[in-house]
VMD Tcl script that draws the C-alpha trace (Angstrom):
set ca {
  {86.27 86.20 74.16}
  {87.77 83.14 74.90}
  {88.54 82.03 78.59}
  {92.06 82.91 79.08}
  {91.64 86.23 77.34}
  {88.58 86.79 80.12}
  {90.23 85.93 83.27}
  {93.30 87.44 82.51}
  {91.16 90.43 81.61}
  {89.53 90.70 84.86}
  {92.70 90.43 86.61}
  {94.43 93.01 84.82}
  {91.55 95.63 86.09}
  {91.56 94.43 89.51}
  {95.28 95.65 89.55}
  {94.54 98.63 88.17}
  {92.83 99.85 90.94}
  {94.65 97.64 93.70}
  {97.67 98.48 95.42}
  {100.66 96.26 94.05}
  {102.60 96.34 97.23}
  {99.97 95.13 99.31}
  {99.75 91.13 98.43}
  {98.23 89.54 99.14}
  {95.12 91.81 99.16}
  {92.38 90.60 102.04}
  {88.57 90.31 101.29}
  {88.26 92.89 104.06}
  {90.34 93.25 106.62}
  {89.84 95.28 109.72}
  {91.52 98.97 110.12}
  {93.19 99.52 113.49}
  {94.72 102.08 115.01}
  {96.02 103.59 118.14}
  {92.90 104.93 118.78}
  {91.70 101.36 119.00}
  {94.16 100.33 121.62}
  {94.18 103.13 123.44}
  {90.34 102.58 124.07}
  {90.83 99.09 124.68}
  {93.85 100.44 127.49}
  {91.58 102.24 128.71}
  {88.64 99.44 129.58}
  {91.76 96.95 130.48}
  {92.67 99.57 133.06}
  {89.74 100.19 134.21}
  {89.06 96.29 135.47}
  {85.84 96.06 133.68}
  {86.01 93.59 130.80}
  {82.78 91.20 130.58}
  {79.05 92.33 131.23}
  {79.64 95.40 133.54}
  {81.16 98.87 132.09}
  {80.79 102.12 130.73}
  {81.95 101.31 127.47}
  {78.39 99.74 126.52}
  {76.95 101.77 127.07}
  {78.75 104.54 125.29}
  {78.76 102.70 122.59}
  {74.96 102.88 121.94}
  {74.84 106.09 122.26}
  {77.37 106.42 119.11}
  {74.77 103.55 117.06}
  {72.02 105.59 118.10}
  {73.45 108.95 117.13}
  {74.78 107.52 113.76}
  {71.93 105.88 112.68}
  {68.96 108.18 113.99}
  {67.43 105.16 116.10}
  {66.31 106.03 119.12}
  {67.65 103.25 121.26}
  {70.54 100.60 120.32}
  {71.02 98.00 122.37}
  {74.92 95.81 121.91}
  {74.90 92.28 121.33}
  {77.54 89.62 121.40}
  {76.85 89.33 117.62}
  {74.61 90.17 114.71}
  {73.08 86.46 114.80}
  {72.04 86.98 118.42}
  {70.87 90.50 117.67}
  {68.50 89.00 115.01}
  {67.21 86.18 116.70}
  {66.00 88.95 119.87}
  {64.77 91.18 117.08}
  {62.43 88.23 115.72}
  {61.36 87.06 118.68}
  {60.57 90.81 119.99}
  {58.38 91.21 116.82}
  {56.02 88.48 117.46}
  {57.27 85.54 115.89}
  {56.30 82.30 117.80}
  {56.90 78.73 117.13}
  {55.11 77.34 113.78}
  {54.97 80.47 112.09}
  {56.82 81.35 108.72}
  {58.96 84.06 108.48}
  {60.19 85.03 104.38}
  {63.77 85.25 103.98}
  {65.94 85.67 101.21}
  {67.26 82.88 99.67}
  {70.28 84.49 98.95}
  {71.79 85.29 102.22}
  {74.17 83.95 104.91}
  {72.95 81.42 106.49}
  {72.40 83.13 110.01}
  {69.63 84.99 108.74}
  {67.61 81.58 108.30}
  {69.05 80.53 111.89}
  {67.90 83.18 113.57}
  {63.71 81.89 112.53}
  {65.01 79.02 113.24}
  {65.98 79.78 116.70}
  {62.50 80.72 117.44}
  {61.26 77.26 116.38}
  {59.88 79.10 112.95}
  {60.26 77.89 109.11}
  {61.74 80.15 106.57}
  {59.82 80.99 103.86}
  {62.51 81.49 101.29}
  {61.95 84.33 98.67}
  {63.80 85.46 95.56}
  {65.83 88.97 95.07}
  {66.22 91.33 92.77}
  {69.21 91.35 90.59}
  {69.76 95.45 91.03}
  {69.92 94.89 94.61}
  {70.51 91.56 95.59}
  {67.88 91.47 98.19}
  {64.13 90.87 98.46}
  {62.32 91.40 95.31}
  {58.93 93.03 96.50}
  {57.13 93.53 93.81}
  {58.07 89.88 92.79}
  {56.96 88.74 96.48}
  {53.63 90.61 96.13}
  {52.76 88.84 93.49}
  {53.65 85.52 95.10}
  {51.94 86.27 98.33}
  {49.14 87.08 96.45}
  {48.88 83.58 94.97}
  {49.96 81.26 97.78}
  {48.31 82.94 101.10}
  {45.20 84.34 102.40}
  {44.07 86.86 104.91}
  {42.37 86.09 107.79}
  {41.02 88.22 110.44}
  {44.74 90.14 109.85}
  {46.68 87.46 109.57}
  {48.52 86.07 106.46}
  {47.77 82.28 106.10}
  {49.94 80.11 103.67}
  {47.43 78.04 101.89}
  {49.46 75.07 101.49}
  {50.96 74.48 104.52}
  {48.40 76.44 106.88}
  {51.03 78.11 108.91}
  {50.66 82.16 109.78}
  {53.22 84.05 107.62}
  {54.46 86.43 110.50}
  {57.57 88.62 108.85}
  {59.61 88.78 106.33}
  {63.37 90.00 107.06}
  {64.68 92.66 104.52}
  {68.70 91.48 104.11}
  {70.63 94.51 102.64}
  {72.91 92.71 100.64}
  {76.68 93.39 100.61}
  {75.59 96.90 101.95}
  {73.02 97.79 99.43}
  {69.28 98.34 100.65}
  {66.34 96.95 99.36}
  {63.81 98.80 97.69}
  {61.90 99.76 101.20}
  {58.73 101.78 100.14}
  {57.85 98.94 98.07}
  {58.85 95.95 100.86}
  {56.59 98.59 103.29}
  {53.76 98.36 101.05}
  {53.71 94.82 100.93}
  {54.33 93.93 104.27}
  {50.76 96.62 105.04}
  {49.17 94.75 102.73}
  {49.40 91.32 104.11}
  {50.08 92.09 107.93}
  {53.53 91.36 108.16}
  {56.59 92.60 110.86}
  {59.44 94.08 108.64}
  {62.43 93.15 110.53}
  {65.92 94.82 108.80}
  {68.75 92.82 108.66}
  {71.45 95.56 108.34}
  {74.47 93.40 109.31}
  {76.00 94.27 106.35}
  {74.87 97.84 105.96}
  {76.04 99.93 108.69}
  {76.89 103.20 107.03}
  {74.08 102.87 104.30}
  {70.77 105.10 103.91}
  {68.10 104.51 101.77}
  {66.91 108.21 100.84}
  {68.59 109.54 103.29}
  {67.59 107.07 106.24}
  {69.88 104.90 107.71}
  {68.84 100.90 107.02}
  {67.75 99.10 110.38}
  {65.57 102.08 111.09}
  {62.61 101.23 108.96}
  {60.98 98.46 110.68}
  {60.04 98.29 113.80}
  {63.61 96.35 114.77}
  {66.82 95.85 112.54}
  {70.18 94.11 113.40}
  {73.50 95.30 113.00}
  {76.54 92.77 113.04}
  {79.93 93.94 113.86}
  {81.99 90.66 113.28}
  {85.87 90.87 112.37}
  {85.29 91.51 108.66}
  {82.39 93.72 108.66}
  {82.96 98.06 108.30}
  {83.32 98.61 112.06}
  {84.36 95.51 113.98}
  {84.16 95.08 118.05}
  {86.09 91.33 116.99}
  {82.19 89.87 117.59}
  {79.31 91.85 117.97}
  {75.98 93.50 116.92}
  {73.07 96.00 117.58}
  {69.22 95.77 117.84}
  {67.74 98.88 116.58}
  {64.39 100.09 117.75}
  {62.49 103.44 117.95}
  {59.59 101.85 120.35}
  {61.14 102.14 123.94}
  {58.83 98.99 125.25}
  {61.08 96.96 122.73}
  {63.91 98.58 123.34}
  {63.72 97.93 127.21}
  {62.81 94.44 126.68}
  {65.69 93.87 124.61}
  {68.09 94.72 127.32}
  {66.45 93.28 129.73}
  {66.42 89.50 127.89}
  {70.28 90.29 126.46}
  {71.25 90.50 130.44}
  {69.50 86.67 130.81}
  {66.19 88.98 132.00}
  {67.60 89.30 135.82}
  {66.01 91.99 137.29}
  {68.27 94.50 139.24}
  {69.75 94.00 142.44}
  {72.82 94.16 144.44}
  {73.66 90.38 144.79}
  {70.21 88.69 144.40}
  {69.93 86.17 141.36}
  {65.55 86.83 140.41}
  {65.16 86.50 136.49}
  {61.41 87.13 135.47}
  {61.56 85.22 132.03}
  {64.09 82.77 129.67}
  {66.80 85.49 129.11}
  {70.18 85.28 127.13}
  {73.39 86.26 127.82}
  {73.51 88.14 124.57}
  {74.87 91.58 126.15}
  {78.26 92.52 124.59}
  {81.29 92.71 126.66}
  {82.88 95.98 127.75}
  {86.22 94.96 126.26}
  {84.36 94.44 122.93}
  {82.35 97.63 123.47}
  {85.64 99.32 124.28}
  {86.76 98.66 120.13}
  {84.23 99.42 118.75}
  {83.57 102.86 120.22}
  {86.91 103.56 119.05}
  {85.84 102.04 115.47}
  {82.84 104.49 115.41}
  {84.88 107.42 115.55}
  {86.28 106.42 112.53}
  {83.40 105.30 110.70}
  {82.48 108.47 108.54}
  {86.05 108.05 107.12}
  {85.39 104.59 106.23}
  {82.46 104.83 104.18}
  {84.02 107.36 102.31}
  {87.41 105.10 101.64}
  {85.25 102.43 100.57}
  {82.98 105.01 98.27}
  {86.01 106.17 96.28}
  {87.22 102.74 95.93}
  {83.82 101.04 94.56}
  {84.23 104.21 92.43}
  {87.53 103.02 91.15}
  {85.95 99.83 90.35}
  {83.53 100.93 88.34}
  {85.88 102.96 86.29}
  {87.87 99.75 85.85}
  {85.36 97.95 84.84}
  {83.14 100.51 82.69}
  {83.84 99.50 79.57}
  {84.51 95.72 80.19}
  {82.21 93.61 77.49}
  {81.31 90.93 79.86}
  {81.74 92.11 83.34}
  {79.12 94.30 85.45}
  {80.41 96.17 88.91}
  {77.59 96.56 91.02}
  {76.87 99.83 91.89}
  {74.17 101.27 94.73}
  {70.78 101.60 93.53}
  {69.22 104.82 92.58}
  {67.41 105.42 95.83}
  {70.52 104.47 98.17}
  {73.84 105.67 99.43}
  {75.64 102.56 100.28}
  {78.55 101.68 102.16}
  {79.56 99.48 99.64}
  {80.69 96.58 102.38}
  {81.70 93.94 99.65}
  {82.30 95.44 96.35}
  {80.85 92.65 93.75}
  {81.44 91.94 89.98}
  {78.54 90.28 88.25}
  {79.32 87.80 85.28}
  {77.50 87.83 82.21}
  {75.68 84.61 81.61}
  {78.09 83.97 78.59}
  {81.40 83.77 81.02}
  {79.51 82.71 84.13}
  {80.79 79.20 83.56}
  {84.46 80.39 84.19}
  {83.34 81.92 87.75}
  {85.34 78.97 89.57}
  {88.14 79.47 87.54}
  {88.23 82.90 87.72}
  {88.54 82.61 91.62}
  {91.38 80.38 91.44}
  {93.03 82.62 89.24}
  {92.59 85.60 91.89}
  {93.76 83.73 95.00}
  {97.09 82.38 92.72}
  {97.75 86.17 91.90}
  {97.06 86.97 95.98}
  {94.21 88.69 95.78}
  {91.38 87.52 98.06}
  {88.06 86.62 96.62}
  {85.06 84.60 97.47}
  {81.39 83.87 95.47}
  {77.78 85.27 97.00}
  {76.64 82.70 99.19}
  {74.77 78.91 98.47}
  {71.14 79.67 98.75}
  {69.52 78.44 101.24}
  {67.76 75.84 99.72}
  {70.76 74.20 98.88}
  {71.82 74.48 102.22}
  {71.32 70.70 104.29}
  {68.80 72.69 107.21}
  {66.64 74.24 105.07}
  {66.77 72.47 101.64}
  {62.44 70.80 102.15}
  {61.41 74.75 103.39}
  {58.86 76.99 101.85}
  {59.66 78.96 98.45}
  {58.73 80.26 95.87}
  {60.64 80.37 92.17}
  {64.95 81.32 93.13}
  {65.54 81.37 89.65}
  {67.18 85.26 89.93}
  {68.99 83.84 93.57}
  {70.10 80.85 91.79}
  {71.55 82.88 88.79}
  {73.41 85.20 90.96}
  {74.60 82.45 93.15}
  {76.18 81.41 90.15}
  {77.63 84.39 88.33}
  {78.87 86.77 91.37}
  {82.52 87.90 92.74}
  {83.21 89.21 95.60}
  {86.58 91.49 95.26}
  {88.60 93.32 98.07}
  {86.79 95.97 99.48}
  {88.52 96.72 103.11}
  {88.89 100.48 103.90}
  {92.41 101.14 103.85}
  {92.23 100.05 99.83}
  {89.92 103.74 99.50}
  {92.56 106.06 99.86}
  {92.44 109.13 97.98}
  {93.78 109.97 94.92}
  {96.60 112.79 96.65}
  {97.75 110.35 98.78}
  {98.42 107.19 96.07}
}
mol new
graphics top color blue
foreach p $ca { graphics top sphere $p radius 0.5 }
foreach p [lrange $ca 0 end-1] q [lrange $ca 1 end] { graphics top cylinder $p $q radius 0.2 }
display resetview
């Protein structure tokens, strides 16, 4: 197939499942409502818009009844929520933490925040995300155990965690990332900003380890405009966490005592206020976005050259970012094929750079990207926001 006959191609099946009166078509764009601004009345009215409020609060009770953790404490985003989670798990200055390389950049911030090194590590192309039997082996060459603790060999640094990024919505392979992370001593620490709504065998993702993050930023399923969530079951954690998201000040009336190096990482009410109204919707928009990665796959089922990805076996995923993967023989026409989309208005982007082709972390540990820097080079995001899901009775 030559290269106008591809792109075109694509195209063609993209409008087949998308709207034609709605062009341009976002990446993902938020749903709102009235619901939405009549919650957000409600915390205007009610003269509590920053740190103070009810809505907070309320708000982690819905995370917490959603996603089976026992406590869920609101951030003022999924970066901050990470960073808390890592620090909260025992990762101290010096140590490496393993990290996808094929993630947003925040992940890699976040260790970095705690004075850490990312260890990057290379996914697995049916989920995107860590590769653990992959990073077994590697472990297994490169580090050593001592009294508990996994050395690195080469640079003699502890390897502390490893952060389990469910790409684009779809979770890693846990049992196996478990298994590893027993065997050499590590923290699992889920990254689920991308996955809220997703359950790996019938669990919801950010519940496995001991802490996850949740992100609920302006293009993610749910959105409080900027926001996230640290998940814990272990209610030490969990009342640390709030304690150091409220700059650790311990309570009282007007006095100003803080007991440690806090942040001021609590969300706002007025944030808090949106996305308790977004939660109420939620179950509705993982099924939109279910029907319309089901659409895509129909479209593109009996393409020659182009792959949808689809949810792994062992998963129920709320397909955040529906993706098309390029066969290595049209891969070369992925920037093209971009430029083609935007001209015809419809929105989309490639995976992200790995990190180690990122400026901050291009000299850090790794071990072979060659499946992250395949990807990197052959995947398309397409528009995935809810309101693109609707059912078939009311096209």
């Amino acid at each position: 197939m030559n290269k106008q006959t591809f792109l075109k191609d694509v195209v063609l099946r993209l409008k087949s499942v998308l709207p034609a009166e709605l062009n341009p078509t976002a990446l993902h764009e938020p749903a709102i409502s009235d619901l939405e601004r009549d919650y957000v009345k409600a915390c205007l009215d009610s003269g509590f818009v920053s740190s103070a409020g009810n809505f907070v609060n309320q708000f982690a009770r819905e995370l917490e009844s959603f996603t089976g953790a026992r406590h869920a404490i609101p951030t003022v985003n999924g970066t901050s929520a990470l960073h808390l989670c890592l620090k909260l798990a025992g990762v101290q200055a010096g140590d490496e933490v393993l990290v996808p390389a094929l993630t947003f950049i925040a992940t890699a911030n976040a260790v970095s925040y705690c004075n850490a090194v990312p260890h990057l590590v290379d996914c697995s192309p049916e989920t995107l995300g860590i590769d653990p039997a992959r990073l077994d082996t590697y472990l297994a060459a490169v580090c050593q155990m001592r009294k508990g603790q996994c050395w690195n060999r080469s640079t003699k640094r502890i390897v502390k965690a490893v952060v389990a990024m469910h790409a684009l919505g779809h979770p890693v392979e846990l049992d196996l990332l478990m298994g590893v992370c027993q065997k050499y001593g590590l923290e699992l620490v889920e990254d689920a900003a991308e996955s809220l709504g997703s359950r790996y065998k019938n669990r919801h993702t950010g519940t496995f380890g001991r802490l996850g993050a949740l992100s609920f930023n302006g293009n993610k399923i749910i959105t409080t405009g900027g926001g996230g969530a640290i998940l814990t079951d272990d209610d030490e954690l969990a009342a640390k966490a709030a304690h150091l998201t409220t700059v650790a000040k311990e309570p009282h009336p007007w006095d100003f005592v803080h007991d440690d190096i806090g942040y001021n990482y609590r969300m706002p009410n007025l944030n808090a206020a949106f996305g308790l109204a977004q939660m109420k919707r939620l179950p509705d928009f993982v099924q939109k976005k279910r029907h319309l990665a089901k659409a895509y796959e129909g479209a593109f089922r009996l393409s020659e050259h182009v792959r949808f990805l689809t949810e792994p076996e062992f998963a129920t995923s709320n397909y955040w970012l529906n993706a098309l993967i390029l066969d290595e023989t049209v891969a070369p026409y992925l920037e093209d094929l971009l430029a083609l989309t935007h001209s015809e208005g419809i929105m989309t982007r490639p995976l992200w750079k790995p990190l180690h082709r990122q400026a901050p972390y291009q000299d850090c540990p790794r071990m072979d990207l060659s499946v992250s820097q395949r990807l990197a080079k052959q995947v398309m995001n397409i528009p995935s926001s809810p309101a693109l899901g609707v059912a078939d009775e009311d096209k």
